[in-house]
C-alpha positions in Angstrom: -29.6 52.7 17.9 -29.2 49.7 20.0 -26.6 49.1 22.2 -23.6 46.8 21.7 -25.3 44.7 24.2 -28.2 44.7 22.6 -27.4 43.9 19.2 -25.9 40.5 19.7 -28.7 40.0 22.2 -31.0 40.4 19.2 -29.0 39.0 16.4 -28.8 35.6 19.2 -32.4 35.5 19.4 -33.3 36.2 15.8 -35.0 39.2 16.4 -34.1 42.6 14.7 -30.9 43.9 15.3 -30.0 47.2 13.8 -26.5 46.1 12.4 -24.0 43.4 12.0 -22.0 42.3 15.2 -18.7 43.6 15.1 -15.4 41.7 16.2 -15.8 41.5 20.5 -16.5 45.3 20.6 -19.9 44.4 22.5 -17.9 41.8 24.8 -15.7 42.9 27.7 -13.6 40.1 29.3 -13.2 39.6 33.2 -9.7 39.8 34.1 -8.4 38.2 37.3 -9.7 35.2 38.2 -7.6 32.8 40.0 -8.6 29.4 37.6 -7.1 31.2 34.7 -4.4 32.3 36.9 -3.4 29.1 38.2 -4.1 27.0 34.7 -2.1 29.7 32.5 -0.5 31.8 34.5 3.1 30.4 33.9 2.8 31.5 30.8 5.2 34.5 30.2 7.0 35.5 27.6 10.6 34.6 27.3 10.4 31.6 29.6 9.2 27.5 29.3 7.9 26.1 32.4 5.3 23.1 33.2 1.6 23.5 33.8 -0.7 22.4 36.2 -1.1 18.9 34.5 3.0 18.6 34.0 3.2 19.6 29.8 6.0 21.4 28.8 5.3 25.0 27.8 7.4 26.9 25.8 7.2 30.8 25.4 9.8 32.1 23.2 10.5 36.2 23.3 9.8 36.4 19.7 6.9 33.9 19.6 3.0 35.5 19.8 2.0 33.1 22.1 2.9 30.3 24.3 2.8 26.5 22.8 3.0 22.9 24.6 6.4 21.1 23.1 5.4 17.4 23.5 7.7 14.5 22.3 8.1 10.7 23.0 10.2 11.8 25.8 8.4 14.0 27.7 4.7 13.7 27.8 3.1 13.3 30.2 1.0 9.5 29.0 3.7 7.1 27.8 0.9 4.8 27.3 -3.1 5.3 27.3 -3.9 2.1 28.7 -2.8 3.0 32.1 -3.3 6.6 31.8 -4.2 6.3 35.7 -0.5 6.0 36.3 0.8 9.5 34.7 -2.2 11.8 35.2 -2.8 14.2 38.1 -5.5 15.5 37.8 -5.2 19.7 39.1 -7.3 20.5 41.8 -9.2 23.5 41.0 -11.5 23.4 43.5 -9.1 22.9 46.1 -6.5 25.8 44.8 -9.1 28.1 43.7 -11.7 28.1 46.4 -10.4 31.9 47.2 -8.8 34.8 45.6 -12.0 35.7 43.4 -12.1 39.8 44.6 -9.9 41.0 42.3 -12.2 39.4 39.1 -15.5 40.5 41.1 -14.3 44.2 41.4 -13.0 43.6 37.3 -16.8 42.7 36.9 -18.1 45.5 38.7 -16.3 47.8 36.6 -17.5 46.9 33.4 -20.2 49.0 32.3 -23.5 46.2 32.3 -26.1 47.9 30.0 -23.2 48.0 27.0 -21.6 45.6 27.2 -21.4 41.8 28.0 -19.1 40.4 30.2 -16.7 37.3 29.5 -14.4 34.8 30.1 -12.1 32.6 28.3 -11.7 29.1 28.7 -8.7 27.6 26.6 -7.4 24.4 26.1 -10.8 21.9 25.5 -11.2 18.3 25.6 -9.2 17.6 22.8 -6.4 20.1 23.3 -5.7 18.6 26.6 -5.7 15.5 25.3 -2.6 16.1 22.8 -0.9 18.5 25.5 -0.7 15.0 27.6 1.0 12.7 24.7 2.1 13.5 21.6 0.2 15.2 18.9 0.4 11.3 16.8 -0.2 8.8 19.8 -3.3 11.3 20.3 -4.7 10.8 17.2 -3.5 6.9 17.0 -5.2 6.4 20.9 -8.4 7.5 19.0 -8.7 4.5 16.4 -7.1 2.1 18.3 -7.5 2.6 22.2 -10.9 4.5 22.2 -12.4 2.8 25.5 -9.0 4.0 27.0 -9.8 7.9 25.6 -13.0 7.4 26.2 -12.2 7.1 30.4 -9.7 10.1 30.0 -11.8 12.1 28.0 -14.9 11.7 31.0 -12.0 13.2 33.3 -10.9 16.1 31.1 -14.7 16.5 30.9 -15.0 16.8 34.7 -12.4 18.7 35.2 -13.7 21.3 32.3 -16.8 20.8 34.1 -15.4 21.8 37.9 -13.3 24.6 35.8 -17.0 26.0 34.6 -19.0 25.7 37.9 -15.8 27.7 39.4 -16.1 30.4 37.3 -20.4 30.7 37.1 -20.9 30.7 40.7 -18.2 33.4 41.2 -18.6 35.4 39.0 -21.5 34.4 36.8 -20.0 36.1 33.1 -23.2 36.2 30.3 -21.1 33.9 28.0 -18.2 31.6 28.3 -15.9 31.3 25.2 -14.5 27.6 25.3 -11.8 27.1 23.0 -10.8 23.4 21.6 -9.9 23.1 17.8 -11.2 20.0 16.2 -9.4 20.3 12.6 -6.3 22.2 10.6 -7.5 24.8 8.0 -8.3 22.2 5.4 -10.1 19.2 7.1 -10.9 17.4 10.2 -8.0 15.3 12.7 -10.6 12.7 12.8 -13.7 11.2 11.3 -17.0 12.7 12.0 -18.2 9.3 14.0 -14.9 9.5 15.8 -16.4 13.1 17.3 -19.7 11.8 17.6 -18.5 8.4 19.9 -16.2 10.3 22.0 -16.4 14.2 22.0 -20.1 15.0 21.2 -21.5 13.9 24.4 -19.3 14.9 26.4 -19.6 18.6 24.9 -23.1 18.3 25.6 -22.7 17.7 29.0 -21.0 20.9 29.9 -22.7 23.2 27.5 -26.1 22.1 29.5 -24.4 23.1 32.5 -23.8 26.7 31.0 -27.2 26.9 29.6 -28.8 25.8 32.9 -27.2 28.9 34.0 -28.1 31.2 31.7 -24.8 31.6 30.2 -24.0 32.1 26.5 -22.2 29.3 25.1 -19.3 30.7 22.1 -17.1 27.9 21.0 -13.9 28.3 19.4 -12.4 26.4 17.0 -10.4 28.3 14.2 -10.5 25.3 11.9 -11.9 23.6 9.3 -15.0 21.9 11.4 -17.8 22.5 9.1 -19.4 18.7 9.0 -20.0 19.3 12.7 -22.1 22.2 12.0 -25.4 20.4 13.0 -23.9 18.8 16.1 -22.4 21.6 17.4 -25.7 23.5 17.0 -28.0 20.4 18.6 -25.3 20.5 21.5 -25.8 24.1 22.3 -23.3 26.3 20.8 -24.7 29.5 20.6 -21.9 30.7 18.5 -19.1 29.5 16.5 -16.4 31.9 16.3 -13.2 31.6 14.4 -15.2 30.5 11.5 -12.0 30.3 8.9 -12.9 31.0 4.9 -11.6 27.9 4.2 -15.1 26.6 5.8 -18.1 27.2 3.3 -19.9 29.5 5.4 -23.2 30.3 3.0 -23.5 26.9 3.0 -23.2 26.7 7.1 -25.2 29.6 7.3 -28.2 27.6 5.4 -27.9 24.5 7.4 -27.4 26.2 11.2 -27.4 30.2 10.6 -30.9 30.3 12.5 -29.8 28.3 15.3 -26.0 29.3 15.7 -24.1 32.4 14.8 -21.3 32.4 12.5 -18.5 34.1 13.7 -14.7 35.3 11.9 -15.0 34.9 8.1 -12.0 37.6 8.1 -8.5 36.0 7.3 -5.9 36.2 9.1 -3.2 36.9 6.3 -3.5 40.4 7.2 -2.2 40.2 10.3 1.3 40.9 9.4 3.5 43.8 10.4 3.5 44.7 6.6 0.3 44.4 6.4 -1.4 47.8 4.5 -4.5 49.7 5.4 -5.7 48.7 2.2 -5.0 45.2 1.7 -6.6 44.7 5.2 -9.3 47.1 4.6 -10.0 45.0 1.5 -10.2 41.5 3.3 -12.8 42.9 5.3 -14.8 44.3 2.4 -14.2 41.0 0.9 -15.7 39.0 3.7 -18.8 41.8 4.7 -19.5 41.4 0.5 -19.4 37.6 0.5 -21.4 36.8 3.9 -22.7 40.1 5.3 -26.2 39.1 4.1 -26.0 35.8 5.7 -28.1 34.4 8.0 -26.3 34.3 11.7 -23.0 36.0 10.2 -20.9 37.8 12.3 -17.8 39.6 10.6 -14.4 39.5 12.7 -10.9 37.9 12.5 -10.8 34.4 13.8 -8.4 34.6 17.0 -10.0 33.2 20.2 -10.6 36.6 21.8 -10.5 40.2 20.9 -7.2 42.0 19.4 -4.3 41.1 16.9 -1.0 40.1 16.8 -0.3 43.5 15.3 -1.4 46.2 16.9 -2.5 48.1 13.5 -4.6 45.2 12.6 -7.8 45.0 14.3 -8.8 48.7 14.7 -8.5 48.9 11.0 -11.2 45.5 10.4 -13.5 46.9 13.2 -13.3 50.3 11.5 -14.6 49.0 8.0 -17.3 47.0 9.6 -18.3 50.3 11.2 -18.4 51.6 7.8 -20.0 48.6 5.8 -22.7 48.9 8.9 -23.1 53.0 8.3 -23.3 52.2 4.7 -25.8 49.8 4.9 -27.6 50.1 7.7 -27.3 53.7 8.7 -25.7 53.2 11.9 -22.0 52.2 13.4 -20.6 51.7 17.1 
């Protein structure tokens, strides 16, 4: 039986792995470094504060996570045109030249011949650029100022860019997982040739740096992205993950599945406090029976990183994958 380790390495490379990848169980994350500290770190539950780049976070108590609350009055780019004269850019290389033992010793830790190690890079190119204006003026800038998004997108790139280089020559993880959602459930926020002129290249640009380096490349995007499927794979996404059902993934798997995994496919409904053993158990089935015999598919829930928002959720999916796996292939984790 192959290792966790092992069996995405071999599932990656299209050589014979000995069952389907299950949720992050073969990915261990690398806790402490001072990027994420200093980018995300006011994030705390029960309290809004500003960020590094001056958007207004909220984090209610009762909320799962922390969201930017952006209106006409407070963001950051009042207009794009002279978006020199509202953005400060953070210096990460200045603020996070030291403090990098406590994530080195995290490293260290993690048991390397079972796992792969991991960090998490959220808010992409896009996401940063509707955390600086509002969500509409975003999406408006695209169509109707794109030399203007063009110059701000080539310093969120740089930025993402100095972000990366931070974190590969300190601690050098075997893949990155860069978040930046590109649709809503149902369709893209902009046309295919709007990605292509202003996002794709970009995108390139630091997924070569990450490949230069010998570093897996997982993309997240919990969306509806799937006429960027060949892009993202020419680019250098080694892995898609959030893959939603609303996507048609046997179809994606056809087109990219032997050049870029396929990762989520479970819904998210289930992760609900009322949610039942059953009912989840039976989303899981659903989604191991529809795809499991897909080229590139990997079965887990969507999220952009291991766990649930219920506590009794995930143990249950990674459970039945376990099980579809023993079933099928003779083997579990």
């Amino acid at each position: 039986m192959l290792t966790p380790k092992q069996n995405l390495l071999e599932t990656l490379k299209g050589g014979h792995p000995d069952r389907l990848c299950n949720s992050f169980t073969m990915l261990k994350g690398i806790p402490g470094d001072p990027v994420f500290k200093l980018v995300r770190g006011n994030r705390i539950r029960g309290t809004n504060s500003y960020d590094q780049w001056g958007t207004y976070i909220m984090f209610p108590e009762d909320a799962p996570a922390a969201v930017p609350f952006v209106t006409e009055e407070n963001q950051v780019i009042r207009d794009v045109t002279r978006w020199r004269d509202y953005v400060k850019v953070p210096d990460l290389a200045g603020k996070c030249a030291d403090g990098w033992e406590e994530a080195i010793a995290a490293k260290a830790a993690i048991d390397q011949e079972q796992y792969l190690t991991m960090t998490v890079m959220g808010t992409g190119i896009f996401e940063q650029l509707h955390m600086l204006m509002t969500f509409e003026d975003t999406l408006v800038n695209l169509l109707l100022e794109p030399e203007a998004m063009a110059e701000l997108i080539d310093v969120i790139c740089e930025y993402r860019l100095t972000y990366m280089k931070l974190i590969v020559e300190h601690l050098h993880p075997d893949l990155i997982c860069s978040h930046d959602d590109w649709g809503s459930k149902t369709g893209l926020f902009f046309s295919v040739e709007t990605w292509r002129e202003l996002f794709k290249e970009p995108y390139r640009r630091l997924y070569d740096y990450l490949h230069e380096n010998g570093v897996i490349v997982m993309h997240h995007g919990d969306s509806f992205m799937e006429p960027l499927v060949e892009d993202m794979a020419e680019i250098g996404v080694d892995i898609w993950q959030g893959v939603l059902p609303t996507n048609d993934i046997a179809a994606i798997s056809e087109k990219v599945g032997d050049r870029m995994l396929l990762m989520g496919g479970i819904d998210s409904v289930v992760d609900r406090p009322d949610a039942t053993e059953e009912e989840i158990r039976a989303e899981t089935r659903r989604a191991l029976d529809a795809y499991g015999h897909l080229k590139g598919y990997w079965p887990g829930m969507t999220y952009g990183g291991p766990g649930s928002l219920y506590p009794h959720v995930e143990p249950i999916i990674i459970d039945e994958i376990n099980r579809y796996n023993k079933e099928r292939f003779g083997v579990s984790e």
